[in-house]
ZAMARGU-4260 file (C-alpha; in steps of 0.2 Angstrom, whole numbers, plus 5000, padded with zeros to 4 digits):
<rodrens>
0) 5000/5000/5000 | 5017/5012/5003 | 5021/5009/4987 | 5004/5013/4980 | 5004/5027/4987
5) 5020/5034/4982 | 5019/5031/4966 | 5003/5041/4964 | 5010/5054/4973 | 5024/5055/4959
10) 5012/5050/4944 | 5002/5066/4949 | 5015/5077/4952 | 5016/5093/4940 | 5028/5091/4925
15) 5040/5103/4924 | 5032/5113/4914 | 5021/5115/4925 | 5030/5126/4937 | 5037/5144/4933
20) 5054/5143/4921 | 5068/5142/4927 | 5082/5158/4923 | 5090/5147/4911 | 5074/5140/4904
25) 5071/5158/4896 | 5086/5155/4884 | 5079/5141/4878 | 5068/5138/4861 | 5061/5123/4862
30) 5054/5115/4846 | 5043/5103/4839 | 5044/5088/4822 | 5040/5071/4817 | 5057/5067/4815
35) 5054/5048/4815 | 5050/5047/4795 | 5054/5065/4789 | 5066/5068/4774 | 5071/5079/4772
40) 5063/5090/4784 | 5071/5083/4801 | 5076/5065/4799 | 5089/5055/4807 | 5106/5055/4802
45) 5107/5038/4791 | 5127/5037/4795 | 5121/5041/4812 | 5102/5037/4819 | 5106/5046/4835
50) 5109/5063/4825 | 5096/5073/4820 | 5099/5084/4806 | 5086/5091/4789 | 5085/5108/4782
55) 5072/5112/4794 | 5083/5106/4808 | 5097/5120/4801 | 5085/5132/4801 | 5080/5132/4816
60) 5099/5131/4824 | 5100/5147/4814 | 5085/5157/4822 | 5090/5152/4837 | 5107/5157/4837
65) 5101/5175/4830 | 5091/5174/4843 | 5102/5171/4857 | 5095/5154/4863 | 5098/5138/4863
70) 5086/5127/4852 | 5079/5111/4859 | 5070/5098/4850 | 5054/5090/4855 | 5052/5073/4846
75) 5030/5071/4843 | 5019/5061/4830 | 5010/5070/4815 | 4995/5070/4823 | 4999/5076/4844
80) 5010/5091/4834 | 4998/5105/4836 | 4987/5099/4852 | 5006/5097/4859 | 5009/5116/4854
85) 4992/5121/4862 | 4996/5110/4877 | 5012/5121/4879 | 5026/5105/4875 | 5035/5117/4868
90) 5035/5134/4860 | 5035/5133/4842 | 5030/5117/4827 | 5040/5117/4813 | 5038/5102/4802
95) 5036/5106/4784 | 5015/5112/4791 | 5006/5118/4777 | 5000/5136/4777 | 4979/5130/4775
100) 4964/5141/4783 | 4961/5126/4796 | 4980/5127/4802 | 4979/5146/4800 | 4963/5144/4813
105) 4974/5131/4824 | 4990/5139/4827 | 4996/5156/4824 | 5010/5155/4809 | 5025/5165/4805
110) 5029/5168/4786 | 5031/5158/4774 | 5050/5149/4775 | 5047/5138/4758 | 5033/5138/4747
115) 5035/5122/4733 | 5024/5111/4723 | 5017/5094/4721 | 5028/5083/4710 | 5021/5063/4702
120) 5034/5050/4706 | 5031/5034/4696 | 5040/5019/4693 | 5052/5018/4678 | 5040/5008/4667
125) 5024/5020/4670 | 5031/5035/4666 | 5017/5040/4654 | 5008/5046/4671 | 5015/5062/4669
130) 5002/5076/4670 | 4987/5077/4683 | 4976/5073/4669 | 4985/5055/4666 | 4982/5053/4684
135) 4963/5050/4681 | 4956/5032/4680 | 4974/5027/4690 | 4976/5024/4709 | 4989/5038/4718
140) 4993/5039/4733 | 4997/5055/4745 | 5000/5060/4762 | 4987/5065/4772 | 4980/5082/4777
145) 4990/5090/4763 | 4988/5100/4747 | 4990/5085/4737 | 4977/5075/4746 | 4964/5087/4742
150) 4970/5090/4725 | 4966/5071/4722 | 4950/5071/4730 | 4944/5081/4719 | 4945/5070/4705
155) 4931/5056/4707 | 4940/5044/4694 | 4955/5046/4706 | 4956/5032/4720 | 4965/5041/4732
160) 4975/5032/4745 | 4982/5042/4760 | 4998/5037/4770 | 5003/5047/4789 | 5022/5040/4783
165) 5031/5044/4766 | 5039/5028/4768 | 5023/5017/4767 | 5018/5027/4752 | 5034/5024/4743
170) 5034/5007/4749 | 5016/5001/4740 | 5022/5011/4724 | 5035/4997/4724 | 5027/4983/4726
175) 5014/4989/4714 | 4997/4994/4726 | 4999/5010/4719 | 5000/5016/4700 | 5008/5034/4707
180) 5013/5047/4720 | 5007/5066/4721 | 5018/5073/4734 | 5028/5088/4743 | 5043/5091/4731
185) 5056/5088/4744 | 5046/5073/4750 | 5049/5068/4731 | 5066/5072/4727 | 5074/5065/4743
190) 5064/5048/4742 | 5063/5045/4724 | 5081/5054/4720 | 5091/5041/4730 | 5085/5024/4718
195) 5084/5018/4702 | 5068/5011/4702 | 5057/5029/4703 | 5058/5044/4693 | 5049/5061/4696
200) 5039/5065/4680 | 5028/5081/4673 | 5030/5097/4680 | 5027/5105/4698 | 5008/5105/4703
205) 4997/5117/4713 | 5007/5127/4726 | 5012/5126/4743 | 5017/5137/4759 | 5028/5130/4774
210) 5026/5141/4790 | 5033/5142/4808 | 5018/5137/4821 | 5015/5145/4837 | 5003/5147/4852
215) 4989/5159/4848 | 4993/5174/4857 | 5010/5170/4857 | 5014/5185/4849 | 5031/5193/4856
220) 5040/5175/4849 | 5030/5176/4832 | 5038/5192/4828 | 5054/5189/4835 | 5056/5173/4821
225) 5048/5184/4808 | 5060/5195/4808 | 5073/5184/4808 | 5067/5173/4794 | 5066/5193/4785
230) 5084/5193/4789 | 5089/5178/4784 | 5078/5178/4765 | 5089/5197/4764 | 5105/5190/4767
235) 5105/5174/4759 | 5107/5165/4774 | 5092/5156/4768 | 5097/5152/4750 | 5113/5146/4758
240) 5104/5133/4770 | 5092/5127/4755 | 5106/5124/4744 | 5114/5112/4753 | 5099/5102/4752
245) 5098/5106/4734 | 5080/5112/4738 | 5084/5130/4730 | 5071/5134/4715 | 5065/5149/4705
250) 5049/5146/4716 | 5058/5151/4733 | 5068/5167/4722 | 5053/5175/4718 | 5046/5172/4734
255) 5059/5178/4744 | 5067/5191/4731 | 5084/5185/4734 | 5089/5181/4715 | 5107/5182/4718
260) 5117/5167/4712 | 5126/5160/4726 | 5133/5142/4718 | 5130/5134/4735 | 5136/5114/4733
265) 5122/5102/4739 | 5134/5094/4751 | 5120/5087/4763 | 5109/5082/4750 | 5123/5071/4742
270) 5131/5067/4758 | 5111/5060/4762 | 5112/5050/4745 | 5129/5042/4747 | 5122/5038/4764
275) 5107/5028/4759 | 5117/5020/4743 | 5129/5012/4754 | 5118/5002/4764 | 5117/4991/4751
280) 5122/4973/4751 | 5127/4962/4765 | 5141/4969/4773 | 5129/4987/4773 | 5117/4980/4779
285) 5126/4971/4795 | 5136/4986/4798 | 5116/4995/4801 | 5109/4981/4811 | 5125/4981/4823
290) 5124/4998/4824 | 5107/4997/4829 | 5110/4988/4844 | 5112/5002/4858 | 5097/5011/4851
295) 5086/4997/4852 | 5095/4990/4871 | 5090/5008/4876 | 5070/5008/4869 | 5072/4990/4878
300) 5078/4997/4894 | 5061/5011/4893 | 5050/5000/4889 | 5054/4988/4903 | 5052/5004/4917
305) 5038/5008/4910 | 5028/4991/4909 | 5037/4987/4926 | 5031/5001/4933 | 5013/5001/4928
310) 5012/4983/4931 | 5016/4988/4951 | 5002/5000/4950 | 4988/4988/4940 | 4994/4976/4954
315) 4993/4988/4969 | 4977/4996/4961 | 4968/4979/4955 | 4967/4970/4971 | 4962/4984/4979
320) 4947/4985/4968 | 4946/4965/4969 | 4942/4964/4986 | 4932/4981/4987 | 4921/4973/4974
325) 4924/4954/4982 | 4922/4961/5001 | 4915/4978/5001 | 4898/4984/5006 | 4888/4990/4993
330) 4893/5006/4987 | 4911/5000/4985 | 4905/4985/4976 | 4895/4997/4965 | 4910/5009/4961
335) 4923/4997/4959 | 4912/4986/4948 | 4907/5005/4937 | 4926/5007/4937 | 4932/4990/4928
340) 4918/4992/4919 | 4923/5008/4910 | 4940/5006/4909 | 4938/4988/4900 | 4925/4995/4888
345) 4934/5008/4884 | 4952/5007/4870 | 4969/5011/4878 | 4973/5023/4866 | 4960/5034/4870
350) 4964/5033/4888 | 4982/5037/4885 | 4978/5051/4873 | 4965/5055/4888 | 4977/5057/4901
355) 4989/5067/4892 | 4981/5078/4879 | 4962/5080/4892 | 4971/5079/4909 | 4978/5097/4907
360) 4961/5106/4903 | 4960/5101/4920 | 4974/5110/4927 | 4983/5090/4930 | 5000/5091/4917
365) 5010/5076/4918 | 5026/5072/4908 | 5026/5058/4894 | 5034/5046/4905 | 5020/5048/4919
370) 5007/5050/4908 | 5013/5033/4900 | 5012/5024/4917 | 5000/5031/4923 | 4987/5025/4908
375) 4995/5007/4907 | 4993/5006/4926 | 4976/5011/4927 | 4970/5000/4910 | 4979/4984/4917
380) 4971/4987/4936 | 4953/4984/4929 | 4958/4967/4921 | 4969/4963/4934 | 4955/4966/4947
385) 4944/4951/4940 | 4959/4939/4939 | 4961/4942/4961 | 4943/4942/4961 | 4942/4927/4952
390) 4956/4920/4960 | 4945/4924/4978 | 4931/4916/4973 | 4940/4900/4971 | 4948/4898/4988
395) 4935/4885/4998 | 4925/4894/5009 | 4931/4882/5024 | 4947/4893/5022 | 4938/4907/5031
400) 4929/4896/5042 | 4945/4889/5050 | 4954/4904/5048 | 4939/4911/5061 | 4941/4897/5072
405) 4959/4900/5075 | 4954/4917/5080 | 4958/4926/5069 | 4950/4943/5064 | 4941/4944/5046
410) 4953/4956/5041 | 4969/4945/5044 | 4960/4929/5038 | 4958/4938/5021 | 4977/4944/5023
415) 4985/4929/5028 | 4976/4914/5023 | 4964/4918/5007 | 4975/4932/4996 | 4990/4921/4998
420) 4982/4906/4990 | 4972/4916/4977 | 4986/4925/4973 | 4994/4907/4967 | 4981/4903/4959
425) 4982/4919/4948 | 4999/4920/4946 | 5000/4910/4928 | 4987/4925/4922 | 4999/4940/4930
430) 5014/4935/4919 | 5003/4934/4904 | 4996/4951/4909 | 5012/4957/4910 | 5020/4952/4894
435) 5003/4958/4885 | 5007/4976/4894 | 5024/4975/4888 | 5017/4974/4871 | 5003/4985/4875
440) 5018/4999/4880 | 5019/5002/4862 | 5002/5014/4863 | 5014/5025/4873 | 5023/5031/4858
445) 5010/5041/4853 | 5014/5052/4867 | 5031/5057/4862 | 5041/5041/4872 | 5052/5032/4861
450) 5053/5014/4865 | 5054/4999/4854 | 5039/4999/4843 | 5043/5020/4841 | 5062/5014/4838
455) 5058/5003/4825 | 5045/5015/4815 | 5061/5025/4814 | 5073/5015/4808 | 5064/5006/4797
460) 5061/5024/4789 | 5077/5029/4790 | 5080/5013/4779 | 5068/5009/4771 | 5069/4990/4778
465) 5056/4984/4788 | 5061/4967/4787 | 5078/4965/4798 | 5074/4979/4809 | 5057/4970/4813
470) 5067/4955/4819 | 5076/4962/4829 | 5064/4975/4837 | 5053/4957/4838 | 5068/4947/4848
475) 5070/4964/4859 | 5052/4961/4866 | 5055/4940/4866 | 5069/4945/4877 | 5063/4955/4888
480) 5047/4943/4890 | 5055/4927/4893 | 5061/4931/4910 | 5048/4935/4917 | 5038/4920/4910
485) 5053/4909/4919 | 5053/4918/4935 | 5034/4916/4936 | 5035/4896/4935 | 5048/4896/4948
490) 5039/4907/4960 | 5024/4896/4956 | 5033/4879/4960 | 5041/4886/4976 | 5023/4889/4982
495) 5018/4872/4978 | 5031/4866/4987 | 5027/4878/5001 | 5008/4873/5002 | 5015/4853/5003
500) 5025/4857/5014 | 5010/4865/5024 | 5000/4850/5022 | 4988/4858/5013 | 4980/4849/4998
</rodrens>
């Protein structure tokens, strides 16, 4: 019950953005991206996954050093970028966000630091498909919430299949599901430029604004990075960051009237590409999956404290509610049973999103590592509370009856004679509750925590290879399972031999 209660006490506990800034906090720009499947907005470093780098990434270490802060990244998913912003995460999204009146309505935007069009990638034997009209009749897929997406869907004789990862996209193109692609230029150039088997084709289509997000009302910090992305279009600062991802065009020199000819080399774009071609072949690809290694032992590692953790609180938690609802009077009976009954009816993902995203409308912020435990805990209590009350219902009643004749109190007969024999019984079904939380820890990415199911989505981006890197991410969790499922047959044998011993049959 101690530990209950501690852990509670430190689940509910204000993250620390919750209490005033530090002095040092103030010089700090925190930041926001998808950075798990991005090229080449902020990706991960092919030669290096635990680098971040992306013309976006460069622009932003730029503002910040004109601003005189220090820039800190904030790893989220697509979809929790903007409610993240509004949650106050961090102070500002910049992840290649279009410039649309329901994003305009969202978030309050800075001006616009690239504007590009939507190029058609095919494969090399369908490069007919080259104009929008060619499109028609065929099925193309997109990203979704884009330009592009509602460009296609405009078009009833267009099937329209929309991707939240470029590389899923690119993968069904290959493997023929999709006849075409109608994406963001750099998406394009960076995915389709480093292989032979894809070819852009046709001309740019539509057009396309990328802008800095902020907090509405966050005013004071929207004009500061306004004003330096001025600066920055004046003095070719900007030209210069684009070109080494060779993402300079006649679009961004009319846009940003900075028509000088500056000859910057594409080193980060070719350094990218020679990158990618090398982990080719055997020996690439052994050199990757050994490299991979400490990243994936540190996703095991936060994965294990994370189910472990919320596996002492479902414990604590459910047989609490097992013999509230097993011994209690009524209206304990009532609430526990209202309580399971709600949280198993309800998905985890929702919960988790719940806790994180709904919690602070109600003044309760909690980090992404709390938040995490906290909903896995709470979820696996309710599930955990019928196993014990199962497990209580199946000790002989004469259990209670003898206890009582040895004069013992209800309380202590409960404490001493009937959880310790239920909890033998159910000790089979803890492990495999444990190992399906383990799994179930996966849900927690969505919330910014990078363990191994959010390790392998980004490296199987960065490489485009879901196959090894699903091996390995799958022996990470059979590792970490197999314990557990061992120590739970010998606990289980040394209370057999225990009870045996007791002369209990």
């Amino acid at each position: 019950m101690r530990l209950l209660i501690l852990l509670c006490v430190a689940l509910f506990l204000p993250g620390p953005r919750a209490f005033a800034a530090p002095p040092s906090a103030v010089h700090e720009l925190s930041w926001a991206s998808d950075g798990e499947a991005n090229v080449p907005y902020v990706f991960h470093d092919p030669a290096d996954t635990t680098r971040l780098e992306g013309f976006e990434f460069d622009l932003v270490q730029e503002i910040a050093r004109r601003l005189g802060r220090e820039a800190r990244f904030v790893q989220n998913d697509w979809d929790g970028l903007i409610p993240g912003l509004q949650r106050g995460m961090y102070d500002m999204v910049v992840d290649g966000i279009e410039m649309t009146p329901d994003h305009l309505q969202a978030a309050l935007f800075s001006r616009p630091y690239y504007v590009t069009g939507d190029r058609i990638v095919v494969r090399r034997d369908r490069q007919e498909l080259n104009s929008f009209s060619a499109l028609r009749g065929h099925v193309v897929g997109t990203i979704k919430e884009t330009l592009a997406e509602r460009l296609l869907q405009r078009e009833p004789s267009i099937s329209v299949r929309s991707y939240e990862e470029e590389t899923y996209a690119f993968s069904d193109l290959r493997n023929g599901r999709l006849d075409a692609l109608l994406l963001d230029g750099p998406i394009a150039l960076y995915y389709a430029g480093v292989t032979d088997d894809l070819v852009i084709v046709g001309d740019p289509i539509g057009q396309t604004r990328y802008g800095i997000a902020f907090r509405q009302g966050n005013l004071a910090l929207h004009d500061a990075v306004d004003r330096t992305l001025g600066e920055m279009m004046q003095d070719g600062t900007l030209q210069d960051i684009l070109g080494r991802w060779n993402l300079w065009t006649p679009e961004m020199a009319q846009m940003t009237g900075d028509h000088t000819q500056r000859h910057v080399a594409p080193t980060q774009w070719l350094r990218y590409r020679d990158a990618m071609r090398s982990q080719t072949g055997w020996m690439g690809q052994m050199r990757r999956y050994v490299g991979f290694l400490p990243i994936i032992a540190e996703a095991a590692g936060l994965t294990l404290v994370v189910s472990a953790l919320a596996m002492v609180l479902a414990v604590s938690l459910g047989l609490l509610l097992a013999l509230g609802r097993h011994y209690g009077p009524g209206l304990v009976r009532g609430a526990c049973g209202l309580y399971i009954e709600i949280v198993r009816g309800t998905p985890l993902l929702i919960q988790v999103l719940f806790i994180f995203y709904g919690l602070p409308g109600l003044g309760i912020k909690l980090s992404p590592f709390f938040a995490g435990v906290l909903a896995l805990g709470l979820n696996y209590a309710a599930y955990e509370a019928e196993n014990y009350r199962a497990g209580l219902s199946s000790v002989p009643r004469g259990q209670m009856e003898a206890a009582i004749a040895l004069n013992m109190t209800h309380g202590q007969a409960v404490r001493l004679v009937i959880i310790p024999q239920a909890f033998r019984t159910v000790l089979p079904v803890m492990t495999n509750d444990f190992i399906a939380l383990l799994k179930d820890s996966s849900l927690v990415s969505v919330i910014t925590l990078t363990e191994l199911t959010k390790t392998y989505i980004r490296l199987s981006s960065t490489y485009y290879d879901y196959i090894g890197t699903g091996l390995l991410i799958g022996a990470a969790y059979l590792l970490l399972g197999l314990p557990f499922v061992r120590f739970a047959r010998h606990v289980e044998r040394k209370l057999g031999q225990s009870v045996r011993r007791s002369g209990h049959h």
